[in-house]
N, C-alpha and C positions, 0 to 999 in steps of 0.2 A: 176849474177849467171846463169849460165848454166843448163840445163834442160838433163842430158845426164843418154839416159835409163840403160846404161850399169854401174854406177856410184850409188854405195850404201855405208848406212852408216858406213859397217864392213871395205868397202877401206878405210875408215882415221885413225883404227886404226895401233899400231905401227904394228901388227903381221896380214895384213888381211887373208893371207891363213891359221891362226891358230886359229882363236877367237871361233869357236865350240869346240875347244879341249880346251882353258882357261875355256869359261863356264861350261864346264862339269868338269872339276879338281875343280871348287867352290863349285857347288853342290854336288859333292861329299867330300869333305873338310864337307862342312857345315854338311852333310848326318850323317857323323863319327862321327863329335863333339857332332851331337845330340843325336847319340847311344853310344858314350863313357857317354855323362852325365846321359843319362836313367840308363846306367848300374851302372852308381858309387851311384844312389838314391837307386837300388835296382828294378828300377820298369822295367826290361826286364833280 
């Protein structure tokens, strides 16, 4: 294994110039699901 400073873990995956913009479309996915179920309880 190689030690190389420029070499992080977002390089393996399949989209590395795009993985702050997956994470962000999850949390916000998740964001929604959780205000659509507050809404359908009634409680927002």
């Amino acid at each position: 294994m190689t030690d190389d400073p420029k070499h992080s873990w977002h390089d393996d995956t399949p989209f590395p110039r795009r993985w702050i913009g997956y994470i962000v479309l999850k949390v916000a996915i998740i964001v929604l699901a959780v205000l659509v179920a507050l809404w359908w309880y009634g409680l927002v």
